[in-house]
Structures are given as C-alpha cells and as structure tokens.
ZAMARGU-4260 file (C-alpha; in steps of 0.2 Angstrom, whole numbers, plus 5000, padded with zeros to 4 digits):
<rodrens>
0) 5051/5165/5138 | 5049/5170/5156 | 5064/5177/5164 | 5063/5183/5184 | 5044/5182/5182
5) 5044/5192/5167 | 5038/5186/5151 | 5051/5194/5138 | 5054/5189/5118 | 5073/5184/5113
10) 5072/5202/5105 | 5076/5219/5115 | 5075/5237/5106 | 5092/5242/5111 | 5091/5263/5111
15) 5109/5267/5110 | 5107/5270/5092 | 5091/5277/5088 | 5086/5286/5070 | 5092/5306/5068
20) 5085/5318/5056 | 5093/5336/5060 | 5104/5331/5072 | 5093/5325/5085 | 5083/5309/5088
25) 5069/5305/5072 | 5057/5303/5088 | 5042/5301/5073 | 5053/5286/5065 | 5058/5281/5083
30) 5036/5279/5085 | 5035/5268/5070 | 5048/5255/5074 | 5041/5256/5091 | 5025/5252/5084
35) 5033/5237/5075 | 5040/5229/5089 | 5025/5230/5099 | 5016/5223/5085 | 5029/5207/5085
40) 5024/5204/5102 | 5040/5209/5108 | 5042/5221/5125 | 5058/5222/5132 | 5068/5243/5129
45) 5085/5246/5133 | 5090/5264/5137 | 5102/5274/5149 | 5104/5290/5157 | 5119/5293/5149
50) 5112/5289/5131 | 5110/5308/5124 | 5089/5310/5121 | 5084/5292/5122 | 5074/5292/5139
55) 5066/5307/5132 | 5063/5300/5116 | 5055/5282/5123 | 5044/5293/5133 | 5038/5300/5117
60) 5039/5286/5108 | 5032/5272/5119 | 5028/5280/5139 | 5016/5290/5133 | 5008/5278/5118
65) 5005/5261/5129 | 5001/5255/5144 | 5014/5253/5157 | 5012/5236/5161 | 5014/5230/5142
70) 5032/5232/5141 | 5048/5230/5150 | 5060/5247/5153 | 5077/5245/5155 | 5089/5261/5159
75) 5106/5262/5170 | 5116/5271/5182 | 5136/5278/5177 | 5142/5282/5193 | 5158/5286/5184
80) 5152/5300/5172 | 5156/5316/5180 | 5151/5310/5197 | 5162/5317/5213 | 5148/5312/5226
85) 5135/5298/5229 | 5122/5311/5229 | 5129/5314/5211 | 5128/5298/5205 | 5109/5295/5214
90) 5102/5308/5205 | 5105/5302/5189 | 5091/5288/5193 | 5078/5305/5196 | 5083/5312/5180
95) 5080/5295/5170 | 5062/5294/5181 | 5058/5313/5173 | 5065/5310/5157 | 5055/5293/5153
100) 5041/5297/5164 | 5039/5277/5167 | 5036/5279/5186 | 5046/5264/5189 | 5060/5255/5180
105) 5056/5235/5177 | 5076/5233/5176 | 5087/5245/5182 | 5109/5241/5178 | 5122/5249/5186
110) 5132/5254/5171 | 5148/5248/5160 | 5159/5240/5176 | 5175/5234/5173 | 5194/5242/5173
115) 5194/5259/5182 | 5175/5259/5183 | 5169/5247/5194 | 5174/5258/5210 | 5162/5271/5209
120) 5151/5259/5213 | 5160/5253/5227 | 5165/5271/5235 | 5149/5278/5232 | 5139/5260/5240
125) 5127/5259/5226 | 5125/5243/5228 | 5114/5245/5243 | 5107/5260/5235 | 5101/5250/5220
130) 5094/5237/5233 | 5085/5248/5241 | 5076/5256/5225 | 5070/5238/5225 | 5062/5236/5241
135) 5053/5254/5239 | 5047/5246/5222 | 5056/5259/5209 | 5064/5245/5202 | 5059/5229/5200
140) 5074/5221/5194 | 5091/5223/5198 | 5109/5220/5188 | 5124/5227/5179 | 5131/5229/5163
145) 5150/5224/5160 | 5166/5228/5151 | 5182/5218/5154 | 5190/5200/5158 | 5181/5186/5166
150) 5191/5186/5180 | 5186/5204/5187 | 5170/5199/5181 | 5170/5184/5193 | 5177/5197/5207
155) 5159/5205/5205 | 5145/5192/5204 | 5157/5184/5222 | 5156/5198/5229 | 5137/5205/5224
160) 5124/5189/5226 | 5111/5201/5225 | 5113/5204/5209 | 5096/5195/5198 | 5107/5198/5180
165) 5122/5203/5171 | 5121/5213/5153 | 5137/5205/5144 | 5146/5210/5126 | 5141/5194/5118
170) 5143/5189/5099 | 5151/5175/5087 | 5166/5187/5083 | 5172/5192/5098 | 5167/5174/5104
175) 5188/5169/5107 | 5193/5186/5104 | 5206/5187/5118 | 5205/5206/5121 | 5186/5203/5123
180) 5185/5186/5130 | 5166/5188/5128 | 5164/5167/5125 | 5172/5166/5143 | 5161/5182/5151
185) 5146/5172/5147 | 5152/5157/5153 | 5158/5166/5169 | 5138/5171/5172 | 5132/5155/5167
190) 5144/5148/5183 | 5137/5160/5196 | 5120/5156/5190 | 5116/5171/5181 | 5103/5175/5167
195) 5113/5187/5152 | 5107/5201/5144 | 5118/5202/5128 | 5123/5217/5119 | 5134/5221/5105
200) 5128/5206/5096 | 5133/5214/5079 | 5145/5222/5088 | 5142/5236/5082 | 5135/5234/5066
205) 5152/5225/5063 | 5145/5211/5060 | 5130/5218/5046 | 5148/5220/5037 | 5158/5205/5039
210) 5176/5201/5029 | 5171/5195/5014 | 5176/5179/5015 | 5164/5175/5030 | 5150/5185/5021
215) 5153/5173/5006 | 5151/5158/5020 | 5134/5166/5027 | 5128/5169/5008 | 5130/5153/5002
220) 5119/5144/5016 | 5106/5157/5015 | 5106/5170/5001 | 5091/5178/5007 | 5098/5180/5025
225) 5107/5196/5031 | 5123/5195/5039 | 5117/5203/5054 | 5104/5189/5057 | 5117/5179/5059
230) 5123/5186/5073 | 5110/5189/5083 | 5102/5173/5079 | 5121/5165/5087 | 5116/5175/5102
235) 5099/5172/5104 | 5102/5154/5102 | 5114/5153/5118 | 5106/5145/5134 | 5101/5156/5150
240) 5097/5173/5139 | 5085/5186/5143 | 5086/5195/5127 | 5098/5200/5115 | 5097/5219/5113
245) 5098/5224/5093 | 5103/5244/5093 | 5090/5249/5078 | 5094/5265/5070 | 5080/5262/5054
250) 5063/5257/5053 | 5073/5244/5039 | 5084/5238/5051 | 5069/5234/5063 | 5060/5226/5050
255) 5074/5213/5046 | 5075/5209/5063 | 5060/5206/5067 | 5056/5195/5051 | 5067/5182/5058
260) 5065/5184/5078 | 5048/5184/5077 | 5044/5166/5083 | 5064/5160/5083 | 5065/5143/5092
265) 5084/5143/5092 | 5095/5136/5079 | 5098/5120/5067 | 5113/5110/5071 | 5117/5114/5049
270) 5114/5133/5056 | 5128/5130/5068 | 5140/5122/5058 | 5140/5137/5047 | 5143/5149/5060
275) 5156/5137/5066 | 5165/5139/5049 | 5160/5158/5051 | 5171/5160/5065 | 5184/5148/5060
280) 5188/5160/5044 | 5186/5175/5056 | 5202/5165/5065 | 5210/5165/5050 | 5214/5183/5048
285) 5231/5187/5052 | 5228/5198/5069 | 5240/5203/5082 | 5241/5191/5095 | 5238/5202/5110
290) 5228/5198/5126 | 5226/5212/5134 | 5237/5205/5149 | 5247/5224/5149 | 5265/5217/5153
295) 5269/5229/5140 | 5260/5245/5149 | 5268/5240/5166 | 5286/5242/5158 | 5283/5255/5143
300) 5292/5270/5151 | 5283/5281/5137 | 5265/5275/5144 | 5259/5271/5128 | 5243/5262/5127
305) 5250/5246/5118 | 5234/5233/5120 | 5221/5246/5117 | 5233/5250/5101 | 5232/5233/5094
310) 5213/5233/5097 | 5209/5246/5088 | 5221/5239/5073 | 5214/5222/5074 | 5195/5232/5071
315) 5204/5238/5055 | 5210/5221/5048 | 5195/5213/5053 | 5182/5223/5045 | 5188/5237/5035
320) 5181/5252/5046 | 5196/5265/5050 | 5182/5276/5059 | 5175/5264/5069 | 5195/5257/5072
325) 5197/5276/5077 | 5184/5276/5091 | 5191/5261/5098 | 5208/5268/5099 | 5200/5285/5106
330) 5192/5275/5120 | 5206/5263/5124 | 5221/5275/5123 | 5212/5295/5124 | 5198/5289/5138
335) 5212/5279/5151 | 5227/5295/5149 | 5238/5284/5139 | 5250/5289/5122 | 5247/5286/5106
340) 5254/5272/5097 | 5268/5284/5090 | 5274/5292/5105 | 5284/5275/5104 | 5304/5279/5108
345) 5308/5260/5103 | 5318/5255/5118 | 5312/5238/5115 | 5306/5233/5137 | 5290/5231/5130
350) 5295/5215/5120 | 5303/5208/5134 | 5290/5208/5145 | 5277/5203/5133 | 5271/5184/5136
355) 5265/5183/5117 | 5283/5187/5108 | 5274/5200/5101 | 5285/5210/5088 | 5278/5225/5099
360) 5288/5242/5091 | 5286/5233/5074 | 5266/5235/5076 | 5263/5249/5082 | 5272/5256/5070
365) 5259/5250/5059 | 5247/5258/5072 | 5255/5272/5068 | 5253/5273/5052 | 5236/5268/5047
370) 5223/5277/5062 | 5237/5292/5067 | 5242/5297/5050
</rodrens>
C-alpha cells in the first residue's frame, strides 16, 4: 500500500527487541530474519538512537546487505534523554547517520512525546530543526511517536501541521483501556488527518499471552492461529495505517508473522466478532477503575504515584506477569520522582478527590503487597 509516496507492507520489523546471544544483539540471527522479511516482500525497519545496538546492528544486518532504495529506515530523536542543550539533542541524529551508515533516514520521529517529554521539543525548537533535515533531504519523512492522552495529543498535531505521521500505541487490549486510551489516540490522528504508525500491537508480547479465557475465545475460532496474530491482524485491519511495527526477538517469531501478513487483505466480519468477544472478556476482569486523571496525585501529601500504581497492578491481573507489572510501576512511579505505593500514610484526601470512588488506600495496599514485597 502506498503511504506519502512510499510503497510500504502492513508489516514493520520493529528493532526494540532484537535476538541476544551473550549479552549483546544475535547480529547473525538478526541477518536471517532480515533476510525473511525481505523475502516477504516487506521493507519498512523501525530503530532509534536510544535503542542500545540496534542502528548498529541493522547496519550490519541490512545497510550493508541491500540496496538503499529497497527498504524503508525509520529511527528517532529523544530530546529528553540526557540532553541539557539543542546541540545535545542534534547530535543524536549524527550518531544514528554513523551508526546505521544509511546516509539518509526515509522516516525520521521525534521520540515518545507526551507528559514531561513533550518540551524538549519545544525548548530545544526541533521542530524546525527536523523540518529542515527535510529540505536538505536527510530525511524524507517526518513525524512523532507518542505516549499519553488524546487531548495532549490533540495539543500537538494543532500546533505542528507539519507533521506527515504520528507512531501511536495501538492494540485490541489497550483499545478502551482508560489509562492508555489508545482506541481514542488513533482516532485523534485519524481527525487531524493523520496516517498512524502502530506500535505495541502485542503490547508487549502481552498479548502472545493473553488471560485464559480470551486465549480459549481465540482458540476456538482458529486452533492453528497464535494469539499474537490476532493482535496484529486487529491492528493491521484499522483504516489509515502505514504499518504495524512487530518487535521480533526470534527467527520463530518472524516466521509466524510473516505467514499470516504476507498478502493480509484485512479482516472477516466472523474475524471481528471474535476479537469483539476478545475484548469484551478482557472487560470482564475485575481492574481498578482508574483513569489516570491524577486528582489523587494533586492532593496526595505523600506524593505517591497512585495512577502509575494501579497500572502496573492492573498488568498483573490482566496477564499474569509480576516482572513485566514491575517495569510498568518502575517507569510510571521511579522515572516521574514519585513514592511507591507503600509510602501510603492513609489519610484518606486521595479518596475524596478521586472522581472514580476508588477505594484508593484499600488498593494500594494491594499494590503494596503483590510488586513491593
């Protein structure tokens, strides 16, 4: 399908999560899947500067294997990471020229905006950095990637026309999930007239893993189907899509992808229903109700991080993964300077102020007790 003049398969190789032997990137694995993908016909690699060894690997791996004009390169800019100047931030886009050796990037995203990110951008006027990389002709295509609520994420695409794309946290789980909102996120872009990249469509690998009873909903339609097809076949199916990046960590994994992306047309309406009744199951486990609105944080005289707290728990109930649960509760609490769930004195504002009637010290209690003990 063409996109921006591009012609692109509903597939991306997503490089966030690429095979390790030894602890460092399998770069000889990494040339097989590479191969496979190619093979498919597919051409579209996702990569960042801050993704530890990728650009270096997929300069191994694919830069110096094929011809530059037979794929698409994709990698990003994180103004936010360690960066106290603009000339900090620019100089990421030189160290992801060097380590790819591309010579110029077909899409180029200024990275994970959203919450306290977003102004890095601002302060550091990337924006008309990152135009200007596309007049010289370093970048053929400009957009971001994004992280927060549809309403910030309307600030943006308002105040940034320019902008050709936007890479959104997209998949049938987090569909309603009111701490994620990605059903409304896509919708937003959809609005402004923006093509989506999606990421996360197995959120994860989440979704490879699925409560039981949804697995058994999946399994019955088609035995021979892996969860995670499923999911990536919802977020293919969606109208205005670039691609749906699939971060493949096995020359396995690549292969199931591939054997039912290869030539997808989009969905059934029986294939529908059944992730309809997929996601109604999911609604049927017993979460806390919170939406991240942080009337709670703005009264909690302990500073605990409440929503990021319930997040992290709800990744627990949902699919059974205390480490994965963990790294949530690390990145929503640790990573924004707030408390841990029990660092709770009980006073009780936080009830009060909370919109949901959450039982607030009742749950993180159980925070407490299942990710901090």
């Amino acid at each position: 399908m063409s996109y921006l003049g591009e012609e692109i398969g509903k597939l991306g190789f997503g490089l966030m999560r690429l095979p390790q032997k030894d602890g460092a990137i399998d770069v000889e694995q990494t040339k097989e899947m590479v191969d496979l993908f190619m093979g498919a016909g597919f051409t579209y690699f996702d990569t960042a500067w801050a993704y530890a060894g990728s650009e270096d690997a997929i300069r191994q791996a694919l830069v110096e294997r094929y011809p530059r004009e037979s794929y698409q390169l994709a990698t990003k800019n994180a103004a936010w990471i360690d960066c106290k100047t603009r000339e900090d931030a620019i100089a990421q886009f030189d160290v992801s020229l060097k380590q790819t050796g591309a010579g110029y990037f077909d899409f180029y995203l200024l990275h994970n905006l959203g919450e306290g990110r977003s102004h890095y951008f601002d302060d550091f006027d990337m924006w008309n950095w990152i135009q200007e990389k596309k007049r010289e002709g370093s970048v053929k295509h400009i957009g971001f990637s994004f992280h927060s609520t549809p309403e910030e994420l309307e600030e943006i695409l308002k105040a940034h026309p320019e902008m050709e794309f936007v890479q959104l946290q997209v998949n049938y789980g987090d569909w309603e999930n009111p701490a994620v909102q990605s059903g409304r996120c896509y919708e937003m872009a959809r609005k402004y007239g923006k093509p989506v990249i999606i990421m996360e469509p197995v959120k994860g690998g989440m979704l490879a893993t699925p409560p039981e009873s949804v697995e058994k909903i999946l399994r019955a339609a088609e035995p021979e189907s892996s969860a995670a097809s499923w999911a990536i076949r919802f977020a293919a199916d969606l109208e205005g899509i670039i691609t749906v990046l699939s971060g493949m960590s096995s020359v396995e994994q690549m292969k199931d992808n591939l054997s039912y992306m290869k030539g997808f047309t989009g969905l059934t309406e029986a294939q529908r229903e059944v992730l309809e009744q997929a996601r109604e199951e999911l609604r049927k486990i017993p979460l806390i109700p919170c939406t991240s609105c942080n009337y709670c944080a703005k009264v909690c005289p302990m500073n605990i991080g409440i929503s990021g707290s319930f997040t992290a728990m709800n990744y627990l109930t949902l699919y059974r993964d205390k480490g994965r649960a963990k790294s949530q509760e690390e990145w929503l609490v640790d990573r924004h300077g707030l408390k841990h769930a029990d660092a709770c004195i009980k006073c009780g504002r936080c009830e009060e102020a909370c919109p949901q009637h959450i039982a607030v010290r009742e749950n993180l209690e159980r925070v407490s007790e299942a990710l901090l003990r």
